[in-house]
N, C-alpha and C positions, 0 to 999 in steps of 0.2 A: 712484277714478274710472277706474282701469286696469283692462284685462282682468284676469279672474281667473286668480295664478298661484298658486297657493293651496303650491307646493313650496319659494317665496321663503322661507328661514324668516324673516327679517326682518320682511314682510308678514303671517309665520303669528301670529310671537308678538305683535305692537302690535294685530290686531285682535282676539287672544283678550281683552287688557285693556281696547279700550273695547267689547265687549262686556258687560263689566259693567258693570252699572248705576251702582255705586255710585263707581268707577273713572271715569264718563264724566261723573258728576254736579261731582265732587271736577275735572274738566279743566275745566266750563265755568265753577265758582266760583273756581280758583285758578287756572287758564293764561287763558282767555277775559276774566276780570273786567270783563264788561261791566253795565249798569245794568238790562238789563231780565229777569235774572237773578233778582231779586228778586220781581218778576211773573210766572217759570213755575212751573207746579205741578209737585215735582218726582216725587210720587208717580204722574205721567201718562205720564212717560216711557215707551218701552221701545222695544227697536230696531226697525228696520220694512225688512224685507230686499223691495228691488225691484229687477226687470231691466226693462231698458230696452233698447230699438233706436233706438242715435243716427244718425245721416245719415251715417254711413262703413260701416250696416247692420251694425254690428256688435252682437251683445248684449252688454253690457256691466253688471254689476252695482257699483251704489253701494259703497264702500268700509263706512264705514259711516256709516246714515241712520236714523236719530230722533226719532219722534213723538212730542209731547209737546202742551200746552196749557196755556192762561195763565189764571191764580187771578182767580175772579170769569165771566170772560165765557165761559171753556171754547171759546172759541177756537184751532183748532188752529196749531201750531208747526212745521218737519222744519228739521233740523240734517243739513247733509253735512258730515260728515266723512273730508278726504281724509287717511290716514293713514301712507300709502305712502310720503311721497315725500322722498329722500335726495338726489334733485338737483335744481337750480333747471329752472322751467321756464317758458318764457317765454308760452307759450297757456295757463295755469293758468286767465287769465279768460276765457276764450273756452270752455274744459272746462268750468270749471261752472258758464257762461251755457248749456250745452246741458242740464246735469241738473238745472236751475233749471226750465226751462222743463218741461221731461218731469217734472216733480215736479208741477208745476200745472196741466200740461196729463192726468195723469192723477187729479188731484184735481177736476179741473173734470167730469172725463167721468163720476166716481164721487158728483157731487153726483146730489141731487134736480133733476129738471128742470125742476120748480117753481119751487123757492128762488133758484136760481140766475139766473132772470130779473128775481128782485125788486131794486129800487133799494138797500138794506143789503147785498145780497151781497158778501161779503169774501173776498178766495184769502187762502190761509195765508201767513205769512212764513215765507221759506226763508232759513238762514242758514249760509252757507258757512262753513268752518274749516278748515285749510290746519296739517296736523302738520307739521312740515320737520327732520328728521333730520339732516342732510349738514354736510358742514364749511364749506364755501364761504358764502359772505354771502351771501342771497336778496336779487336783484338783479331780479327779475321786478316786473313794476307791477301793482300789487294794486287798483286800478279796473280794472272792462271800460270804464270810454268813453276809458281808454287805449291801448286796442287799435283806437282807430278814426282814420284818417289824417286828420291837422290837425281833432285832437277839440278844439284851447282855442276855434276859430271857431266851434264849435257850441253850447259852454254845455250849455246842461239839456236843448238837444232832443235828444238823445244817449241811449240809454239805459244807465242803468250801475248797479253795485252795488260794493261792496267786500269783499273776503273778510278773514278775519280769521286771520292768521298767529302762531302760537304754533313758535317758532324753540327747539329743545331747547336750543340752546348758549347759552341766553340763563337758564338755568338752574342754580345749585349750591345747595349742602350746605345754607345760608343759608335760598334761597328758597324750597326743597323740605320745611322743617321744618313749616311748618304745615297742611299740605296736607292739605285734610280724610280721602283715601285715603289708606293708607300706602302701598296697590300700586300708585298710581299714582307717589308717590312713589319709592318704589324702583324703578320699571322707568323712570324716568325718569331717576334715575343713573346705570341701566343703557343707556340709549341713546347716555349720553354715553361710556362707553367705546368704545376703539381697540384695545383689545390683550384679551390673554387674563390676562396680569398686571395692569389695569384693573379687566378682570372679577371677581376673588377681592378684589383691596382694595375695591371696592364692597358685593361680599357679607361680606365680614368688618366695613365698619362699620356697613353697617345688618341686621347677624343678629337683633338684638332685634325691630327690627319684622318682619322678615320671620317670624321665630317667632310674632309677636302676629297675624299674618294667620287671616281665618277657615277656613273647610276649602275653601269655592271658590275664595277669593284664591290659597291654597298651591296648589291646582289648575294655575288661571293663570299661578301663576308658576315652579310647576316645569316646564310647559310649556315658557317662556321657559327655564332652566334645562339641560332636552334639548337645546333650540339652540342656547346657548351655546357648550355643551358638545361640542358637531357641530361647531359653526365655529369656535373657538378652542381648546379644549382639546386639540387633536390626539391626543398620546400619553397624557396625563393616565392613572395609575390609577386614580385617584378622583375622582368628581364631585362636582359644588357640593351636592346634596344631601346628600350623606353627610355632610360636613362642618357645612351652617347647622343642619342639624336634629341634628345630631350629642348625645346626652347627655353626653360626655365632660366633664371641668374645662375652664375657661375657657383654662389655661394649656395642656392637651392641642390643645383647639381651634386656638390662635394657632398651637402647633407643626405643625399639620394644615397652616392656610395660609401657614405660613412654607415649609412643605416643598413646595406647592404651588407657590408664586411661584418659587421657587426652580429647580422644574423646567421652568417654563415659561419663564424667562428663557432657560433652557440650551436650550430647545427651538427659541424666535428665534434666538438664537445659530449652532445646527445649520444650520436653516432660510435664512440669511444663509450660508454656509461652503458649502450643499448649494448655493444661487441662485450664487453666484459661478464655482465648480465648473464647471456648468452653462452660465456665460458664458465661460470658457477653454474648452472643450472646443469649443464651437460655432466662436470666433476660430481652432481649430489645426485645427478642420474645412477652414473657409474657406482657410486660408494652405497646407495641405496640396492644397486644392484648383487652387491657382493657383500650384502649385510652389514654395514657399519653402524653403527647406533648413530641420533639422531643427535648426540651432543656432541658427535667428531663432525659432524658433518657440518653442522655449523658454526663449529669453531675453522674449517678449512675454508669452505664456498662464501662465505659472512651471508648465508640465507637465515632468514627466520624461522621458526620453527614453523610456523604458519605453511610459509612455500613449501619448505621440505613434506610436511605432511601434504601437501595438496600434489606434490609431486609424486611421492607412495601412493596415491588415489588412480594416478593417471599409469605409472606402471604396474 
């Protein structure tokens, strides 16, 4: 429901996956499990890309949003899906009370002007769903008529809905096994990783399914794979690819991501020695700045007398 930053890779790789169909069917029977699940047709499905201009004038395009229709009456359905979001937010219901509206307010405009006067006239149900990525406890109120000041006085004249929150950390190894996608399955374990040595024990214990993916799936999620691999893998020689799709023996493989893990520990490691580094040189900036002798400074920063003096050179 955010502008589009389409360079996010995080944002890039979560909407390649519900993009697919089969990926977004397998979230609303296993993440969603709600009851009237069983009432949509799922062959009706398919994604329905709209721009909107909300009352901040800005265009703004639906994250992703979802046509669909319910077995028997063919009645239509739209699903937003906010898939973005990594931090809690506190207007989440007030966001999409506005693409609520703009969803029916351009269904209304695109009926018949006929039908739409008759006494059966029906707007479609929009059903909000709220991906939440982030570590923190989603702590935002998931009614809109709790966005409205001293909303218990008013009861039901209030208008409100509720969104339905699927919290990735609410997720493991467990619950992700039956999951009718396996890509969704897998890139869901992948969300829950922190690190870059996260990343390969992930890929190393679900290689089987990732190798049983179809050709669009491996698409999708070599996609995710480039990313990964951009924002974690820094120095890495070799990428996640080369490795899960690898033919090597089983025991070649393990030794691939043993060698893997292995480098990338040493690379936090680096990366931790390089950050510290970093914070002594700035403290013997500042103390050089404000005159400190050269034997406090390296009893604080543990710089050498060498660097300190090379660093008086430079300011």
């Amino acid at each position: 429901m955010s502008g589009k930053t389409t360079d996010n890779p995080h944002d890039t790789r979560l909407k390649e996956i519900f993009h697919n169909k089969e990926a977004f069917i397998s979230f609303l029977q296993d993440c969603v499990k709600a009851a009237w699940f069983s009432v949509l047709d799922e062959d009706s499905l398919r994604p329905c890309p709209k721009t909107f201009i909300l009352p901040d004038f800005k265009k703004k395009e639906v994250d992703i949003l979802y046509e669909g229709q319910l077995k028997g009456s063919g009645r239509k359905v739209f699903f937003i899906l906010h898939e973005n979001q990594s931090t809690v937010d506190y207007r989440m219901n007030f966001r999409l009370l506005n693409y609520i509206v703009e969803i029916l307010r351009d269904y209304y405009n695109h009926s018949d002007v006929n039908e739409r006067e008759r006494k059966n006239y029906k707007l479609p149900a929009v059903l909000p769903i709220v991906f939440y990525t982030g570590r923190r406890r989603w702590t935002a109120a998931t009614s809109m008529r709790e966005a409205f000041t001293d909303y218990k006085k008013f009861g039901d004249s209030l208008i409100n809905f509720k969104y339905i929150l699927v919290d990735v950390k609410n997720y493991d190894d467990n619950s992700v096994k039956d999951f009718r996608s396996k890509l969704l399955k897998v890139m869901m374990m992948f969300e829950r990783t922190q690190s870059f040595e996260e990343v390969v024990q992930t890929a190393k214990k679900y290689k089987s399914d990732i190798k049983g993916l179809n050709a669009e799936e491996q698409r999708v999620l070599n996609s995710a794979f480039d990313i990964l691999d951009k924002v974690y893998g820094g120095e890495q020689e070799i990428n996640l690819k080369d490795i899960v799709y690898s033919n090597r023996s089983a025991e070649e493989v393990d030794s691939m991501f043993a060698d893997v893990i292995t480098n990338a520990k040493t690379l936090v490691k680096k990366s931790k020695a390089e950050g510290k580094k970093e914070q002594a040189i700035e403290m013997a900036k500042e103390m050089l700045t404000d005159g400190e002798p050269i034997e406090k400074i390296v009893k604080y920063s543990k710089l050498t007398v060498q660097e300190i003096e090379a660093l008086k050179d430079e300011i």
